[in-house]
Backbone atoms as SQL, in Angstrom:
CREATE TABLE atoms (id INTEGER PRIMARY KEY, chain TEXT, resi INTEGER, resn TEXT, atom TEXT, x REAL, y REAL, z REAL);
INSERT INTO atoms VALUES
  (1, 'A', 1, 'UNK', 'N', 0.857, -1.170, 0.000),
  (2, 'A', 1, 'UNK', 'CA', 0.000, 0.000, 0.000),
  (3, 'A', 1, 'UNK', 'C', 0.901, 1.230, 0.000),
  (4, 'A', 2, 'UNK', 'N', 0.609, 2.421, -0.738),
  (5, 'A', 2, 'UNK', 'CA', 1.116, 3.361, -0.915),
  (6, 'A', 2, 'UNK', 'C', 0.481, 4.398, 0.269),
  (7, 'A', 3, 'UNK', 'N', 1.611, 5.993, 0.419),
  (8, 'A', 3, 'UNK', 'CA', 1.242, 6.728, 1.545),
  (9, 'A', 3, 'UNK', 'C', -0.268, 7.298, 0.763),
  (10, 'A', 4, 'UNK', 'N', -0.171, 7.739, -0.173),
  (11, 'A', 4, 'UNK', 'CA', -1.004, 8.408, -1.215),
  (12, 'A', 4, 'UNK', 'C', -2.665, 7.440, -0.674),
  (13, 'A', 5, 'UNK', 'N', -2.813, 6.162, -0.691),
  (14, 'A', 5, 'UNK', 'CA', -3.962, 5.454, -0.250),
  (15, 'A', 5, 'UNK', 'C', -4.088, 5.631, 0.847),
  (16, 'A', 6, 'UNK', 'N', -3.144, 4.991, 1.833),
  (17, 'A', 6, 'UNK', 'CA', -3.310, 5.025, 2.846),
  (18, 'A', 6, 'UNK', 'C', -3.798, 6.303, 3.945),
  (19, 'A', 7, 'UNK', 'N', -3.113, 7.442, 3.178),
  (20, 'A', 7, 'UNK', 'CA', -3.432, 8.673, 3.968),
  (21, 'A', 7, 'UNK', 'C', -4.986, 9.006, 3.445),
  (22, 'A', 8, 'UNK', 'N', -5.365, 8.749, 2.501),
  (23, 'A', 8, 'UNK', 'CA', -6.881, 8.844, 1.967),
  (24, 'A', 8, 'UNK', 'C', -7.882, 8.098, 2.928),
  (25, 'A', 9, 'UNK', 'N', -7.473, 7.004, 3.058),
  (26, 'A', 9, 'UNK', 'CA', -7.897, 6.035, 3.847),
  (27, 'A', 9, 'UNK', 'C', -8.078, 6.490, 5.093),
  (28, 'A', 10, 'UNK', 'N', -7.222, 7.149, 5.833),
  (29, 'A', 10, 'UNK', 'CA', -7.239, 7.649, 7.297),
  (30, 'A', 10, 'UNK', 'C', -8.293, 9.157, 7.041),
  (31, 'A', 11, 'UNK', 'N', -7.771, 10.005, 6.620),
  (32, 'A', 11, 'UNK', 'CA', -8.850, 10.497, 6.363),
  (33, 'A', 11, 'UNK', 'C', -10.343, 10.359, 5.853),
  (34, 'A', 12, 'UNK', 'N', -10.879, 9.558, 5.606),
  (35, 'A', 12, 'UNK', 'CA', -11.762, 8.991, 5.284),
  (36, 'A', 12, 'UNK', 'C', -12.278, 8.652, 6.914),
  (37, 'A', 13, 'UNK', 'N', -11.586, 7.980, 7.574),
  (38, 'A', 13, 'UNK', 'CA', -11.955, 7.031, 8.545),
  (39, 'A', 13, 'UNK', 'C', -12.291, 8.415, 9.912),
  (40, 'A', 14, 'UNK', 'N', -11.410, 9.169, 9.743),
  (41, 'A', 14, 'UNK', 'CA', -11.699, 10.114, 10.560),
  (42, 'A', 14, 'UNK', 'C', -12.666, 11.281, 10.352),
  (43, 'A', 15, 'UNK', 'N', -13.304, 10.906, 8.973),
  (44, 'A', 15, 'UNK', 'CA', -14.428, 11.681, 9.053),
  (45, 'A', 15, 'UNK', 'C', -16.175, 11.366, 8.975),
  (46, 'A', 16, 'UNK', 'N', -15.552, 9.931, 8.869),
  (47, 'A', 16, 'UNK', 'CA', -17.027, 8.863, 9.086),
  (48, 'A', 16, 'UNK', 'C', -17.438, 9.010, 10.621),
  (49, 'A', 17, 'UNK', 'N', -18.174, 9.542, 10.706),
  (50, 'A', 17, 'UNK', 'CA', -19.367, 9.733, 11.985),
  (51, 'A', 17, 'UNK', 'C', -19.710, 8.064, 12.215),
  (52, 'A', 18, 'UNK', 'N', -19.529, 7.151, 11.816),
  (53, 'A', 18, 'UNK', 'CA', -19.783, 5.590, 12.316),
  (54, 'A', 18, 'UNK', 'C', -18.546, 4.871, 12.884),
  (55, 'A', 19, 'UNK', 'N', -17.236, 5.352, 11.991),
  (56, 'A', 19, 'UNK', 'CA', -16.035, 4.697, 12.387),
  (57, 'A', 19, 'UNK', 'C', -15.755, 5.449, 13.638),
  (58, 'A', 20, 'UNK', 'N', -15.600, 4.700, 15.602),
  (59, 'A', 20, 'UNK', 'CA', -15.521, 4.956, 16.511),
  (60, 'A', 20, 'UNK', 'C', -14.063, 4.727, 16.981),
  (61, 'A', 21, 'UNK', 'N', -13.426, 4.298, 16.150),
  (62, 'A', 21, 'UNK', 'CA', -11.967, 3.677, 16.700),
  (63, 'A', 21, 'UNK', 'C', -11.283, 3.339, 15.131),
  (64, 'A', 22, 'UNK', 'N', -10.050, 3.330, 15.094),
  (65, 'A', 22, 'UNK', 'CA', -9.108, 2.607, 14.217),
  (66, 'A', 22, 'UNK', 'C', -8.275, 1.396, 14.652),
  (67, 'A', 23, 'UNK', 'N', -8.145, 0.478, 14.085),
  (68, 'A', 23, 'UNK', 'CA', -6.964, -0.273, 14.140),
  (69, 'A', 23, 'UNK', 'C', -6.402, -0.602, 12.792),
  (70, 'A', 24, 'UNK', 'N', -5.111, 0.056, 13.348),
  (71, 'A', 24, 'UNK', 'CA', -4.086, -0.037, 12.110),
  (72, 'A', 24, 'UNK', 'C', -3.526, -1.531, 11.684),
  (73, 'A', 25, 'UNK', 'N', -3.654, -2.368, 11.020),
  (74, 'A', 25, 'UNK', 'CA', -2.848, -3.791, 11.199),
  (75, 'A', 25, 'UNK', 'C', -1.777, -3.204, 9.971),
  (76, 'A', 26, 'UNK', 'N', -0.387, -3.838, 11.009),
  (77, 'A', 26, 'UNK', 'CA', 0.718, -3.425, 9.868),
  (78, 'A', 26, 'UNK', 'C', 1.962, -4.858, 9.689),
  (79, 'A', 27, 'UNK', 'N', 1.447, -4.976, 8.202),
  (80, 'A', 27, 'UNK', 'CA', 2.709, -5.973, 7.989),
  (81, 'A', 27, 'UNK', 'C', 3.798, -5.551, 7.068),
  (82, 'A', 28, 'UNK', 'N', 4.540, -4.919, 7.710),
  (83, 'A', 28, 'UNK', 'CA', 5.563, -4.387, 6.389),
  (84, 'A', 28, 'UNK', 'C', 7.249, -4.164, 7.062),
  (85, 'A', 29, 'UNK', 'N', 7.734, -4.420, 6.098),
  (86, 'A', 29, 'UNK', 'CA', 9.366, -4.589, 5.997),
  (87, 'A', 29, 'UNK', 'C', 9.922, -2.959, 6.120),
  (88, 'A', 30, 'UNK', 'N', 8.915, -2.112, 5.960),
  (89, 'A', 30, 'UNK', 'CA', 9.406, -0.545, 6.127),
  (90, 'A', 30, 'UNK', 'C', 9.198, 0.166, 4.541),
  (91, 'A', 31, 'UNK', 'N', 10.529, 0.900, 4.128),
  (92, 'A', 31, 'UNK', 'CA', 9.982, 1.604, 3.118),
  (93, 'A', 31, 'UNK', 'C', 10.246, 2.752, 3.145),
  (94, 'A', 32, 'UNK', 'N', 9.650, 4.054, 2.506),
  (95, 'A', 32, 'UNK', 'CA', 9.975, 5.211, 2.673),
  (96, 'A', 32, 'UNK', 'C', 10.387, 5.658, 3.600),
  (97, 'A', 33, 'UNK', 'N', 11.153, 6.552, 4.231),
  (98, 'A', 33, 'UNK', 'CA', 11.195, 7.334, 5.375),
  (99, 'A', 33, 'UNK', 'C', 10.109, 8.306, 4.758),
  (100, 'A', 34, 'UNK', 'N', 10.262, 9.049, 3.963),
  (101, 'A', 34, 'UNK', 'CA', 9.277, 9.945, 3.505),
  (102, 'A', 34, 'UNK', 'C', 8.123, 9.652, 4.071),
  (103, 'A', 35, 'UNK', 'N', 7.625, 8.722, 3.040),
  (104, 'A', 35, 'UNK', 'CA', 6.012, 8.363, 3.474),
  (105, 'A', 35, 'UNK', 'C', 6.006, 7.491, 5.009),
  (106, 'A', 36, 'UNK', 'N', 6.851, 7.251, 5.457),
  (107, 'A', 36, 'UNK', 'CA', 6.631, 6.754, 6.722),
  (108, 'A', 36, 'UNK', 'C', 6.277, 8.238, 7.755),
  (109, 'A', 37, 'UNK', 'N', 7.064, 9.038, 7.634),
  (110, 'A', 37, 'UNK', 'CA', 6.762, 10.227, 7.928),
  (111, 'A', 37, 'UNK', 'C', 5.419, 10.616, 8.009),
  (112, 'A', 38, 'UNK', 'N', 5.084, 10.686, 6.849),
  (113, 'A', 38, 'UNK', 'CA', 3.653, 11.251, 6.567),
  (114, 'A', 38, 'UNK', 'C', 2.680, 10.753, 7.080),
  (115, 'A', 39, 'UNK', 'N', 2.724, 9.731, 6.747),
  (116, 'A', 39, 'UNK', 'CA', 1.597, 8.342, 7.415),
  (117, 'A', 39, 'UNK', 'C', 1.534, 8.468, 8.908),
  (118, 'A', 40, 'UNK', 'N', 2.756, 8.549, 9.467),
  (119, 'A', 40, 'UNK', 'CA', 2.761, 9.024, 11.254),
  (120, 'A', 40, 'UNK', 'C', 1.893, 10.518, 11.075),
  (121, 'A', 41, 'UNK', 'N', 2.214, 11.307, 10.567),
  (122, 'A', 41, 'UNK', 'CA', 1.851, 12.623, 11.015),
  (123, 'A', 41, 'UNK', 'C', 0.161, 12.602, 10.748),
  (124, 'A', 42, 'UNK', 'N', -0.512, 12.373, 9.649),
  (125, 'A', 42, 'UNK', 'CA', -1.755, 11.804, 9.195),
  (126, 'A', 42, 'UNK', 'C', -2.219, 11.215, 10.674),
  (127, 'A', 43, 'UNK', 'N', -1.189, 10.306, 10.997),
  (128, 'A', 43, 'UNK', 'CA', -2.500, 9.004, 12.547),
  (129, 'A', 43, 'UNK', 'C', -2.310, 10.106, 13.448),
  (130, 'A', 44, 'UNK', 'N', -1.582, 10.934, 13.731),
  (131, 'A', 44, 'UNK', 'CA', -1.115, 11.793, 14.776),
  (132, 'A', 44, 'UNK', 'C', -2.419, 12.610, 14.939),
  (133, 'A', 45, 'UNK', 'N', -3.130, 13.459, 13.654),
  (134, 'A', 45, 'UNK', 'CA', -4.225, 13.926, 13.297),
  (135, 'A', 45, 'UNK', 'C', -5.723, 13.426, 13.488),
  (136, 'A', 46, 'UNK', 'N', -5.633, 12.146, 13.337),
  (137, 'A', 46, 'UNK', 'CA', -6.562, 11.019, 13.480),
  (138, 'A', 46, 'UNK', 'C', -6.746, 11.105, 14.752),
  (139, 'A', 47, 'UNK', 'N', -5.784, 10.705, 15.537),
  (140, 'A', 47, 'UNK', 'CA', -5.570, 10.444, 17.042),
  (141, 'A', 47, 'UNK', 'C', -6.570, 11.595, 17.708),
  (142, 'A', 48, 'UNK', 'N', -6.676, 12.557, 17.620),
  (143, 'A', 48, 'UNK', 'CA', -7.084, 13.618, 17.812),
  (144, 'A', 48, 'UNK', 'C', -8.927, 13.677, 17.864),
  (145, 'A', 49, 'UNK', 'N', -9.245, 12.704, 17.078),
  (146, 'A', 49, 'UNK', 'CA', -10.523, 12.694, 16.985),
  (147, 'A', 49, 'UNK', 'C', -11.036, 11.578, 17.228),
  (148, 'A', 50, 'UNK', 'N', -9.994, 10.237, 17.027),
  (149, 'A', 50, 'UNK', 'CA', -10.446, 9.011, 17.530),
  (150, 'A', 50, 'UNK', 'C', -9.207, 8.044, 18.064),
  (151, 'A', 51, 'UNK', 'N', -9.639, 7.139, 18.848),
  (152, 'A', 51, 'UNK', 'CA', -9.033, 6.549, 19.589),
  (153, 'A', 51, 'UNK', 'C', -7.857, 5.534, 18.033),
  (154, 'A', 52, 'UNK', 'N', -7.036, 5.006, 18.349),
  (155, 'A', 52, 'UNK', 'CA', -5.897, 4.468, 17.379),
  (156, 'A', 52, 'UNK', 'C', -5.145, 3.234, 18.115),
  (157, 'A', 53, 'UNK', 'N', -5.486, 2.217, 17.496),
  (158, 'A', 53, 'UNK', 'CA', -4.764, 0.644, 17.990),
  (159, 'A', 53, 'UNK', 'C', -3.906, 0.422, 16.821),
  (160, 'A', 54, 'UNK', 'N', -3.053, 0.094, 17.094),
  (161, 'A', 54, 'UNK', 'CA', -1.909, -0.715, 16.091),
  (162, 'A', 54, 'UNK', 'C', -2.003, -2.153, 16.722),
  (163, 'A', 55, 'UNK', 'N', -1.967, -2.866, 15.461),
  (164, 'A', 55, 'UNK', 'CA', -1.893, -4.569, 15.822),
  (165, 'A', 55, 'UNK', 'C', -0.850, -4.976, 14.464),
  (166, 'A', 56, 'UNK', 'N', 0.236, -5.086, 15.303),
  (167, 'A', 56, 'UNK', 'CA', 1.476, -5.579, 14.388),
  (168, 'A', 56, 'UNK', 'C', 1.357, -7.098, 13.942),
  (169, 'A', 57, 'UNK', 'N', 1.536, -7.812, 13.261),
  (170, 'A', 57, 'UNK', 'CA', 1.278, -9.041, 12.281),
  (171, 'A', 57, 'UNK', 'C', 2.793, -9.452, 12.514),
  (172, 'A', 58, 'UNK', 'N', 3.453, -10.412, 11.230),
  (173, 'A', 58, 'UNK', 'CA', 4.467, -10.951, 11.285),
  (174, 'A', 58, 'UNK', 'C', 5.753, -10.113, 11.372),
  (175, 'A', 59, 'UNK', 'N', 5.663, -9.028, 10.426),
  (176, 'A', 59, 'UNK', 'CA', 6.565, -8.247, 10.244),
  (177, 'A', 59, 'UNK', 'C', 6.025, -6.677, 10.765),
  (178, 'A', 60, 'UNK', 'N', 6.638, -5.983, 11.363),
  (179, 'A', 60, 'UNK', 'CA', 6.176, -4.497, 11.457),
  (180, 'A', 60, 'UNK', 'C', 7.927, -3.628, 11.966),
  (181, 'A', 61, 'UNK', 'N', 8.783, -3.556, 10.597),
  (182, 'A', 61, 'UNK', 'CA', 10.153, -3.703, 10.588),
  (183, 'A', 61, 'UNK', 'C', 9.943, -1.522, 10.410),
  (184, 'A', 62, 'UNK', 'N', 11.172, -0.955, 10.442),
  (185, 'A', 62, 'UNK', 'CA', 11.648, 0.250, 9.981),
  (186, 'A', 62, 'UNK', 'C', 10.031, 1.236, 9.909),
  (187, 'A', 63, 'UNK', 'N', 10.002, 1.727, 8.937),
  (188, 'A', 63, 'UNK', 'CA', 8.434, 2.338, 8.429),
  (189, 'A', 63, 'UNK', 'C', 7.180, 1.740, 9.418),
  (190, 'A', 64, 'UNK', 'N', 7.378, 0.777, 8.873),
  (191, 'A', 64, 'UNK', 'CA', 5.756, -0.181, 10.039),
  (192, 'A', 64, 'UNK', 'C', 6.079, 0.282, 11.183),
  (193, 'A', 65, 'UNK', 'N', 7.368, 0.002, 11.817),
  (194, 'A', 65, 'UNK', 'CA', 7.375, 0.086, 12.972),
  (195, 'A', 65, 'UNK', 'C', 6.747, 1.547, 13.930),
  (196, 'A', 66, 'UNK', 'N', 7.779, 2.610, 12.877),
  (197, 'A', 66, 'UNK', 'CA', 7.898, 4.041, 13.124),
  (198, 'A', 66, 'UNK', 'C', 6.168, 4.464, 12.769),
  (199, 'A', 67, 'UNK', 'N', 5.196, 3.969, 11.992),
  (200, 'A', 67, 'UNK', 'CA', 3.649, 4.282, 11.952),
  (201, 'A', 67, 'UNK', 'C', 3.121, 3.808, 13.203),
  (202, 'A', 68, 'UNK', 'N', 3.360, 2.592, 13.495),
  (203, 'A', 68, 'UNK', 'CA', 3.086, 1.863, 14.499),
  (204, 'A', 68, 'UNK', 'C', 2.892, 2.724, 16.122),
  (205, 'A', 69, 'UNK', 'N', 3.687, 3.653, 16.122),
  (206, 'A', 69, 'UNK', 'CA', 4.242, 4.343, 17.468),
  (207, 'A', 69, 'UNK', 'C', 3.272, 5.492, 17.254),
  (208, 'A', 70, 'UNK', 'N', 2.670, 5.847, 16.236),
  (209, 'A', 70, 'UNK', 'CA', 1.742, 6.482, 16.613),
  (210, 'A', 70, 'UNK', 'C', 0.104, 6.682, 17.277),
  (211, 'A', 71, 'UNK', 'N', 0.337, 4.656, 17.832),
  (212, 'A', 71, 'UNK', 'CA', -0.772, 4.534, 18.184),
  (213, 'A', 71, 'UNK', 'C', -0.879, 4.600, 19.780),
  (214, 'A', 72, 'UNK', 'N', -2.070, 4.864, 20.307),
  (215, 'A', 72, 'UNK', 'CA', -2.269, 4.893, 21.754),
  (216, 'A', 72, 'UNK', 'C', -2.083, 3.765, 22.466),
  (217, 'A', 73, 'UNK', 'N', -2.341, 2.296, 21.427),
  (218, 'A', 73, 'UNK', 'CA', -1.812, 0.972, 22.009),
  (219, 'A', 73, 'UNK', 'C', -1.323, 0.547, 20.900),
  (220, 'A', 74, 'UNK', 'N', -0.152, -0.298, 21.090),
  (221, 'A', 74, 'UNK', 'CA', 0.303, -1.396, 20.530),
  (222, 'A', 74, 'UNK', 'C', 0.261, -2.883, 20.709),
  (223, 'A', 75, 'UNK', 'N', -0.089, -3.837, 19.922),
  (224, 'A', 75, 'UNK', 'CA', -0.231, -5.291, 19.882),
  (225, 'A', 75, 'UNK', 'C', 0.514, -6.221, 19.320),
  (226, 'A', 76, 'UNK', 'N', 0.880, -6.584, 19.805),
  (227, 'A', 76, 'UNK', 'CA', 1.997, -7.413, 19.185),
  (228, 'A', 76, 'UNK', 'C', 2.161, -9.117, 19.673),
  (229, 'A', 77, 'UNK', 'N', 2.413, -10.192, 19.151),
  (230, 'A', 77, 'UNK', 'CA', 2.467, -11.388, 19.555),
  (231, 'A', 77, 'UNK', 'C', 3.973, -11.781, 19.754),
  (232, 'A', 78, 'UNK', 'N', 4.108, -12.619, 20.369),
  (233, 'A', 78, 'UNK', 'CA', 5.979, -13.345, 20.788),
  (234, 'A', 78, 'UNK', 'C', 7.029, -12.847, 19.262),
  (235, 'A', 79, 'UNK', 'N', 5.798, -13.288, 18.349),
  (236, 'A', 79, 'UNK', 'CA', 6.422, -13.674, 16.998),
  (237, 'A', 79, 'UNK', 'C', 6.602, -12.888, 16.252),
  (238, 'A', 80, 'UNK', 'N', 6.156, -11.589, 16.407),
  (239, 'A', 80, 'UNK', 'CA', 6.029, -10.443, 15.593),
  (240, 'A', 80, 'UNK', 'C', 7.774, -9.915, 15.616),
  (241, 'A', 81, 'UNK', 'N', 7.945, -9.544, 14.561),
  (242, 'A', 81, 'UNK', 'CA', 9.458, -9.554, 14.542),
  (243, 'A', 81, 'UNK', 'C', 9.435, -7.802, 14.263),
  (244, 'A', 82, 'UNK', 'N', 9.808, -7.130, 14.667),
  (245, 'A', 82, 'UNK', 'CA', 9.507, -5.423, 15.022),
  (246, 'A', 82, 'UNK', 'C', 10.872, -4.802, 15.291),
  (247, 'A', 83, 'UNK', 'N', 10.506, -3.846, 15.108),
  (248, 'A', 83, 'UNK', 'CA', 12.008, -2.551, 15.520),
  (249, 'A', 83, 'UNK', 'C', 12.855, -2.172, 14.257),
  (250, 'A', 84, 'UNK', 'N', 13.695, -0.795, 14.594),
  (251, 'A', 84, 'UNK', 'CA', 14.209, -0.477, 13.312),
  (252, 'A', 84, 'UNK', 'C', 15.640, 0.063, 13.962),
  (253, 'A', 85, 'UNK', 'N', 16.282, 0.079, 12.717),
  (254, 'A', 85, 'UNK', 'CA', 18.171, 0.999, 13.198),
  (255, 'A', 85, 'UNK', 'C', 17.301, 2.163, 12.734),
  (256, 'A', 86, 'UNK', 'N', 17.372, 2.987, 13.977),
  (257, 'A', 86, 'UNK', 'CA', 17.286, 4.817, 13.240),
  (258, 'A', 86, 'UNK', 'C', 16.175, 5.275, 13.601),
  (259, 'A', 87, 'UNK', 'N', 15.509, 4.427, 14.537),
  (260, 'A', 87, 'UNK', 'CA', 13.778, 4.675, 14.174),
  (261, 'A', 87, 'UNK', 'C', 14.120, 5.292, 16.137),
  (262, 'A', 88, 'UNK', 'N', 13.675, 6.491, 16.457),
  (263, 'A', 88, 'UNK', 'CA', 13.845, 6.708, 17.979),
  (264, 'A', 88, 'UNK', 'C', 12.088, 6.940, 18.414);
């Protein structure tokens, strides 16, 4: 998924009067810093109007990870293999 969808997507979600909550599920190896950027700053916005779960999957590496932190909770299983060099 691209930032370009995804940020559509969040906006979308934060302006549906039905959607009461988000959960982000993220499986990804990372990726842009750019759009990882963006995508944080976008949930950061979100956050603001609705509550934000991240539920990390197999992978939630660099990018995933760094979106990931913008949620109010994080989920994660034993197996979820997570974290990045660079990511503070």
């Amino acid at each position: 998924i691209g930032s370009h969808t995804l940020i559509q997507q969040i906006r979308n979600a934060a302006r549906d009067p039905q959607v009461k909550a988000v959960v982000l599920r993220v499986q990804s190896p990372g990726g842009s810093a750019l759009a990882s950027d963006v995508i944080w700053n976008e949930l950061i916005q979100l956050k603001k109007k609705k509550p934000l779960y991240a539920s990390m999957s197999d992978l939630a590496a660099s990018g995933g990870y760094f979106i990931a932190m913008a949620a109010d909770t994080i989920f994660a299983n034993q197996y979820s293999l997570t974290g990045s060099i660079g990511v503070f």
